[in-house]
N, C-alpha and C positions, 0 to 999 in steps of 0.2 A: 459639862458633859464628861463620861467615863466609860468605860469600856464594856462594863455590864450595867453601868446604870445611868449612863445619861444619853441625850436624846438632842444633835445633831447632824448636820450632813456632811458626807464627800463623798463621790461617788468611784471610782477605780483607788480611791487609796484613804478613803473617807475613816472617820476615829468612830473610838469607843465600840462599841458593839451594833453594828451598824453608825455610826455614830460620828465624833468632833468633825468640822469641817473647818479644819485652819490649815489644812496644805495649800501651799504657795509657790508650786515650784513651777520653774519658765521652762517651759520641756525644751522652747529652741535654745535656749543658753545652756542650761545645768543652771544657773544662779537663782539660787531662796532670795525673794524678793520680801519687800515689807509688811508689815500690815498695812492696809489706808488708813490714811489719819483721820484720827478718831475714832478706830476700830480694836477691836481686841483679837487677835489670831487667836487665842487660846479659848473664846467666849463662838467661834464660829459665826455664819452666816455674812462673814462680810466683803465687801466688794472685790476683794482685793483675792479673796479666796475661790469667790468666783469665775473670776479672771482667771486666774490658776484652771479653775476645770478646764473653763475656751481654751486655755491654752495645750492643755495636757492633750486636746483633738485634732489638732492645725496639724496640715497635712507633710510640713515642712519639721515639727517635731516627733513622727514617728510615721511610719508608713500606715497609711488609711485607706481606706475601700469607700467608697461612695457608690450610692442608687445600687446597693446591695441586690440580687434575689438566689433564693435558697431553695434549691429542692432535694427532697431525699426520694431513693429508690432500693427495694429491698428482697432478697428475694418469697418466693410465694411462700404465704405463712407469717414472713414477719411483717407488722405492720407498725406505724406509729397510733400511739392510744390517744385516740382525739375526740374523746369525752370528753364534754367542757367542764369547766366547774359550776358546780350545781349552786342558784342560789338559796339565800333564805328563804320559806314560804312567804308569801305578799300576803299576809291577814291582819286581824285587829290587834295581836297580842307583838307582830311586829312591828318597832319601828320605819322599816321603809318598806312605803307603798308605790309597787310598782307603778300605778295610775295614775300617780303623783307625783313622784322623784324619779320617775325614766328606769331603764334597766341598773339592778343591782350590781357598782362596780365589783364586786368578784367575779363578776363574768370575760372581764377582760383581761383578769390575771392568765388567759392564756392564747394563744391566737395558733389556730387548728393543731393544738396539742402539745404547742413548743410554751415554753417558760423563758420570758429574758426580754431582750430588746428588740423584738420583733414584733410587723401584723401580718395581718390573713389577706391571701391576695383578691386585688379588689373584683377581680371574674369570679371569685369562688371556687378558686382551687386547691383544691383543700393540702395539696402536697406542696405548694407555690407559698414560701415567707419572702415579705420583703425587710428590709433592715436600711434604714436610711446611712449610718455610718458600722462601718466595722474596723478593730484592729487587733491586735493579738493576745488584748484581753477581755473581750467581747464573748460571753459564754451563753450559750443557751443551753435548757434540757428538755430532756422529753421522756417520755416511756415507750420500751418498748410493749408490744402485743401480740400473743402468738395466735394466729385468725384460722384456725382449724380445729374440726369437729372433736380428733383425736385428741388436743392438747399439746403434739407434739409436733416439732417441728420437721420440717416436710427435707428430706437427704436425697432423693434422686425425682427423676423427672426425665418425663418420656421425650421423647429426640426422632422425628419421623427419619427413617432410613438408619438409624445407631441403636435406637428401642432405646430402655433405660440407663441415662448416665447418671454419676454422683454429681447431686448438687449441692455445691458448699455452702453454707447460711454467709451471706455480705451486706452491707450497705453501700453504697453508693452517693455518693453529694458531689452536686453539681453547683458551684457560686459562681455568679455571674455578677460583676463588680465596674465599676470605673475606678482609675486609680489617674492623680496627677504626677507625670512625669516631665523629666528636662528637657527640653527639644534640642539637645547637640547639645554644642557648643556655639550657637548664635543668641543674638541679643534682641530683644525689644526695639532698637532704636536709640534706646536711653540710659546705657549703658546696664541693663541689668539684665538677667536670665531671661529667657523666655521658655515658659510650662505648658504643656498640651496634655488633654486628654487622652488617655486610652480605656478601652473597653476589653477588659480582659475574662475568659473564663478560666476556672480549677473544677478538675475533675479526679476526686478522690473515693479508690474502690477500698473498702477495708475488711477484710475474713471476719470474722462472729463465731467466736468458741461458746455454744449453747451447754450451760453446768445441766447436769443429771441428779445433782445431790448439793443440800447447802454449803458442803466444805468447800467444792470446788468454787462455786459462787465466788466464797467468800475468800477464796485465794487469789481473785484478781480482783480484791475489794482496794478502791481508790478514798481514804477517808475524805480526802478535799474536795474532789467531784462530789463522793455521797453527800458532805456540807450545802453544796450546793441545792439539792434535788431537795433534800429534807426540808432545809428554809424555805423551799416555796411550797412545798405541801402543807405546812403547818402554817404560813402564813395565807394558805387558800383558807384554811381549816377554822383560823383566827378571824377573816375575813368573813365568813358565811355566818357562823356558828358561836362567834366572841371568843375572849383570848382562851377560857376555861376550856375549851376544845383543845384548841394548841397543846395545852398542858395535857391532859389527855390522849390527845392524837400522839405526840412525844410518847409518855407512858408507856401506852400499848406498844405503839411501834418497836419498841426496844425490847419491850419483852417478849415480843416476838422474834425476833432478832436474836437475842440471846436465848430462849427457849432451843429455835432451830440451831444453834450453835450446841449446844449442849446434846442435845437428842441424836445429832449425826454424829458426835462423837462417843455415844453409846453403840450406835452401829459401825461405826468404824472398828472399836475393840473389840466387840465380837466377832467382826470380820477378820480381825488379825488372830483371837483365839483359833478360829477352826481350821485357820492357818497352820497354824502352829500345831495342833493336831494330827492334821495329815502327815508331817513334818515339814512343813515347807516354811521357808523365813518368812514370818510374818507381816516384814518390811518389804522384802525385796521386790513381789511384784505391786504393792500400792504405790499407785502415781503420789505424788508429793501433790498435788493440787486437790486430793481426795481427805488429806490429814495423813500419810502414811510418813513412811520415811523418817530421817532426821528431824520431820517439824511436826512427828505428833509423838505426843509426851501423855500419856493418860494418868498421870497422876495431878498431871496439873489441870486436866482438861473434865475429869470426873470425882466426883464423891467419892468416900470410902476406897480409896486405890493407895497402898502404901509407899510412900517414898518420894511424895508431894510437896514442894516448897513453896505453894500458895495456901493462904485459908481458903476457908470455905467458903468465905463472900466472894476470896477473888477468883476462887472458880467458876462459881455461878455469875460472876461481871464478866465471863472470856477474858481474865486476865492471864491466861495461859497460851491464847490464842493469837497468834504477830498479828494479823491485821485487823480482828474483832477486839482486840484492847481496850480501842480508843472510841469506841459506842457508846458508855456509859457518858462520859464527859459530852461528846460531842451534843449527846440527847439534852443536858445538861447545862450545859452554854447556851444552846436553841434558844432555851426559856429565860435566861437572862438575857439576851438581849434586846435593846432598843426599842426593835418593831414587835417583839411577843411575848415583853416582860410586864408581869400587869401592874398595876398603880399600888401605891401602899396605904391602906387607909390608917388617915390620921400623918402619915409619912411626910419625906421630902419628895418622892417620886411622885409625882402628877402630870404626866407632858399632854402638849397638849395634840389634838387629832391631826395638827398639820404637823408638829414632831416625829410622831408617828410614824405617819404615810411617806417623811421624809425620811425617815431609818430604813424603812421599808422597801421605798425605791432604791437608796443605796444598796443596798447589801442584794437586793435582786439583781444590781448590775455588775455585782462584784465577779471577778476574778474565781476560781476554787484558790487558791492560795495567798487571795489578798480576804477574802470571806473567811478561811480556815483562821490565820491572823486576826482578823476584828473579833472574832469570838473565845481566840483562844488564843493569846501574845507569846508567841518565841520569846522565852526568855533563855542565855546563857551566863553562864559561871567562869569568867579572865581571871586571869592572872595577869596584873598591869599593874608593876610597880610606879607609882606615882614622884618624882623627884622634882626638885625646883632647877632650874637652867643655871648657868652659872652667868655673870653680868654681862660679858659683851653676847650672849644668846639671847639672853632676854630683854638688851637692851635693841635687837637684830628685832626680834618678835615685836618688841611696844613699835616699833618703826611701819613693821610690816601692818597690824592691826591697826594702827591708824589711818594706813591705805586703804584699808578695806572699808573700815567706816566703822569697826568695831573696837578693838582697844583694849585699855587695864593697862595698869603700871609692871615693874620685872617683879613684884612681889606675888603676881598674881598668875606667872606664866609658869607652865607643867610640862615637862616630858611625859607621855605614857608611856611605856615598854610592855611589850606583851609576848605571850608565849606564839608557839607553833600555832597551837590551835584552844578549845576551849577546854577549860578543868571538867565542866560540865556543862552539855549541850543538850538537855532536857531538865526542865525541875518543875517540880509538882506547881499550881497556879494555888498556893495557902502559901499567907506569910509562914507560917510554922515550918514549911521547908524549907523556905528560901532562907531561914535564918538558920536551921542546921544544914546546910549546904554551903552556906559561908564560914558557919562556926567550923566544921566538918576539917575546911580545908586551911582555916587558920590554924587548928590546933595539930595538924599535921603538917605545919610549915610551906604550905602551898604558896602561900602569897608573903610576901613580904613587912616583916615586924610582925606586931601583934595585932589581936583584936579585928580580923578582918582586914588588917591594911595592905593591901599589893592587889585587892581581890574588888573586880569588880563586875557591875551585873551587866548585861547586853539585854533591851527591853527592845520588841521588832513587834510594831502592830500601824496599821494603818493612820493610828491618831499622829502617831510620835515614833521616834527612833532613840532611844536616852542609852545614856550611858552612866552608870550610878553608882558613885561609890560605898564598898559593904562595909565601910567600917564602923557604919550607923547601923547597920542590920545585925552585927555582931552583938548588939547586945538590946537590953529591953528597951532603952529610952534612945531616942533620936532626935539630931539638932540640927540636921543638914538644912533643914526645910525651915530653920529659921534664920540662916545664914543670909545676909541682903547680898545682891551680885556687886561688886566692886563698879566704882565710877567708869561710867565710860563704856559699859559693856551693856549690849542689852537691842534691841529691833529682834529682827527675825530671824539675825542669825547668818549665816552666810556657810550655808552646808557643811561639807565635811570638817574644811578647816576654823569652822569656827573659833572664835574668840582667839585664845590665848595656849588652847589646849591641843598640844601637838602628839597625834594618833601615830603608834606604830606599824609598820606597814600591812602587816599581816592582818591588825584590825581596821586598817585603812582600807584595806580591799574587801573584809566580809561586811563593813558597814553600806560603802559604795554598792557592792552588789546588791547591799539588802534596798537600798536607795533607786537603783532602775528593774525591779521588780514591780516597782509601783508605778501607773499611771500617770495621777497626780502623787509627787511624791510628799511623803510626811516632813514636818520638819527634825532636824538631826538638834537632840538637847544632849548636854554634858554637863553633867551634877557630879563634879568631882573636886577636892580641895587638895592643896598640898602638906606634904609630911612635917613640914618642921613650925608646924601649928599655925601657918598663916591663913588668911580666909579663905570660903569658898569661892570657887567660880563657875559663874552661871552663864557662860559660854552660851552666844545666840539666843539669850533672853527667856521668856516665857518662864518667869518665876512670881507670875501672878497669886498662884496654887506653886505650894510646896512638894519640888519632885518625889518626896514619899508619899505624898497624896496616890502621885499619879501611877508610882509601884503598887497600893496598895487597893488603885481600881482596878489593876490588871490580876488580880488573885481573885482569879472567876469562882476556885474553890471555896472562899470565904465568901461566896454571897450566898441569897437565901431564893427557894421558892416556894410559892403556897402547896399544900399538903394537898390531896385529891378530894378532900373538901372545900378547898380555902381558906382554913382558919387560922392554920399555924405555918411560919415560915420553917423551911427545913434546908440546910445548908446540904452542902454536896454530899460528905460522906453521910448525913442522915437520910437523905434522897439516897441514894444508892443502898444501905442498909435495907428500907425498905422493898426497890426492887428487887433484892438478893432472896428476902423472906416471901416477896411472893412465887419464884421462880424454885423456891427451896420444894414450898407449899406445893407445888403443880406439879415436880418428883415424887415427892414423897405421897401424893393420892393417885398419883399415874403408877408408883410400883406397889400400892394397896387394893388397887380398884380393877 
């Protein structure tokens, strides 16, 4: 499996893109437990990683809700859109016949308008979900609906004896849950706890700021949430229609998207001309949620405007724009992964429908930030000088690894040292960056020695957590991945402090953090060697596959998708190219026409 092109399961912390299912972690302990014998954690699907999910839910390793029910209330005007999803037509040119195969499963990708871990209440009420377990990465979505003639949403409302007061657009959600709690401090009888029931409700009212114009929208644009909402539209879309929709449905959507992004920022700087006309500062009364103020730039946000530091693709991508940026990519990733990436004919990719439908249901129960991650892996850019311990430390370490049950001799054991924080905390998902981002800060003494040496990568995605050293990435050929892990070292791994490899505090704690972010947590790898040319270590195993394999599945940029015929495979920036030139095309016949 890999992160845009392979195809198994986890579910709150599940690999690849949609994807690996080898997290193993004891949610009541903290402790990465093993693979089952005769299983491969890196190969997914096995007992052992299963056990991990049961455990990742027990109500003793994180707080949990049971016999869930959910209702929303909103006020008049807004409703939830509870249009189901439409199936395929039931004819001769279709595969499934209703009258024969029972209802078309796309129909249950939603239950009364909600998307996620939820059904429709068994009375029929269309406002009533029930939710067998919930806990605080438990997401649903849904649409809103504005249910009036005018299109607009409804501000005041008559009040017998007050006449018309302001009515503020809210939601309201009411959960009503059982949760298990400790009864005191008494016992069972048998000297152990004793746990009781409760039945609790939450009642949460929350205001609804209704935008008037794309900018504003798109100033309280959440890309993680919107991760969310998109992969279940496109996989309804995929569902009904085959994956060529998806690709499509994607498409358009964006260029839609970026269209309206572009278009209101031609009304926005007209609005600020005639501003400025009158004399009046063109900025000063535009809300910052409209595009005005410090965060709109019209050189970077329109064509032909002098004094621009994007091209002209990255205008027409909203790369001028803070939180329309990251659209292109996001649209981008969709389609490579897992559940919506199609087969390659003649290829290595062919998974099969239950691969599939398992990517699928992962990443539908995903988190927005553990889904934004499987599509798109956190990578950062340390500064961690690598050094060898001196003998009675390392001879401390072989002592202490042997306790744990992992091991390696003193030749094998590392201090890491690391800075405050990261050299770089964003880098493009193409090899070709992440090798001038190394090179970058090696040949500006960033890290320590030459060649990439002090400089290492931080890789954060649900498959895995690695830690990588660059000194293989500093230049064309690499040989980490052929380095075998030293005797002695090697199972599942044994979390943070794995192996031999002793983490400095600072990345001690962004690792850990990135570590209970996840439900079922991924396992923690360390691909790094020491300076005075001794071997690698492969700290906490999983060197089945060469850990630049597995950098080199997480560069979503460098993968491919079919062209809007499906002939020809087109990597990122060729896919973006072309959305650019059609967005170009729809200006330039919009200011001709």
């Amino acid at each position: 499996g890999s992160y845009g092109r392979g195809a198994t399961s986890d579910s709150g912390g599940g690999g690849g893109v949609g994807g690996g299912g080898e997290s193993a972690e004891d949610a009541s302990s903290g402790t990465m437990a093993g693979a089952a014998e005769g299983g491969d954690m890196w190969a997914g699907g096995t007992v052992e990683a299963m056990a991990a999910e049961v455990r990742a839910r027990v109500p003793w390793g994180r707080p949990t809700a049971f016999g869930g029910v959910l209702r929303l209330r909103m006020t008049p005007t807004l409703t939830v859109d509870r249009s189901p999803v439409d199936p395929p037509p039931s004819d001769s040119s279709s595969p499934w016949n209703a009258s024969v195969h029972g209802p078309h499963p796309a129909v249950y990708l939603k239950s009364s308008g909600f998307s996620g871990p939820s059904s429709p209440s068994p009375d029929g009420q269309d406002d009533l979900l029930l939710l067998g377990t919930c806990d605080d990465t438990t997401t649903l979505a849904f649409d809103w609906e504005i249910a009036s003639s005018s299109g607009a949403v409804r501000t005041s409302t008559y009040v017998e004896g007050r006449g018309d007061v302001e009515l503020v657009p809210c939601v309201q959600s009411c959960f009503a849950y059982t949760e298990v709690v400790r009864n005191g401090d008494g016992d069972d009888g048998e000297g152990g706890p004793r746990y009781r029931t409760v039945r609790r409700l939450r009642v949460l009212t929350t205001h609804v700021r209704v935008a008037d114009d794309a900018e504003s929208l798109a100033s309280s644009l959440d890309a993680e949430a919107l991760a969310v909402v998109l992969f279940h539209k496109l996989h309804a879309a995929a569902s009904t229609d085959g994956l060529g929709e998806a690709r499509t449905a994607s498409r358009n959507w964006l260029l839609s998207a970026l269209m309206c992004c572009y278009r209101n920022a031609e009304r926005t700087e007209e609005l600020r001309r005639e501003r400025a006309e009158r004399g009046v500062d063109p900025d000063a009364l535009l809300d910052d949620s409209r595009g005005g103020g410090s965060g709109f730039y019209p050189s970077d946000r329109l064509l032909d405007v002098p004094g621009g530091t994007l091209s002209d693709r990255d205008v027409l991508l909203a790369q001028g724009h803070e939180r329309l940026c990251s659209l292109p990519l996001l649209a981008f990733s969709m389609l490579c992964c897992d559940a919506l990436r199609e087969g390659e004919r003649g290829g290595t990719y062919r998974p099969s429908a239950d691969a599939r439908c398992a990517a699928a249901a992962n990443m539908g129960n995903m988190s927005p930030g553990a889904l934004a991650r499987c599509i798109a892996p956190r990578m950062e850019l340390w500064s961690c000088p690598l050094t060898r311990k001196d003998a009675s430390e390392a001879s401390a370490a072989e002592g202490e690894g042997g306790a744990r049950g992992g091991g390696g001799g003193a030749a094998a054991a590392l201090t890491v040292d690391s800075a405050s924080g990261p050299l770089v905390d964003s880098i493009e998902m193409s090899m070709t960056a992440v090798r001038e981002a190394v090179q970058d800060h090696a040949d500006n003494g960033r890290g320590e020695g030459e060649g990439g040496d002090g400089l290492v990568l931080l890789l954060d995605s649900p498959r895995q957590i690695m830690l990588y050293d660059c000194r293989d990435l500093a230049s064309a050929a690499s040989n980490l991945g052929e380095i075998p892990p030293p005797a002695g070292v090697g199972g599942g791994g044994t979390g943070i402090d794995a192996g031999d490899a002793e983490v400095n505090e600072t990345l001690r704690s962004v690792i850990a953090e990135t570590v209970r972010s996840y439900r079922a947590t991924p396992p923690v790898r360390y691909a790094l060697k020491a300076n005075e040319g001794g071997r690698g270590i492969a700290a906490g195993g999983g060197y089945g596959v060469p850990p630049l394999s597995h950098i080199n599945d997480a560069m979503v940029e460098d993968a491919g998708v079919p062209d809007e015929e499906g002939r020809t495979t087109l990597r990122y920036d060729e896919w973006c190219d072309g959305i650019a030139g059609l967005i170009h095309d729809e200006i330039r016949a919009g200011a001709t026409g």
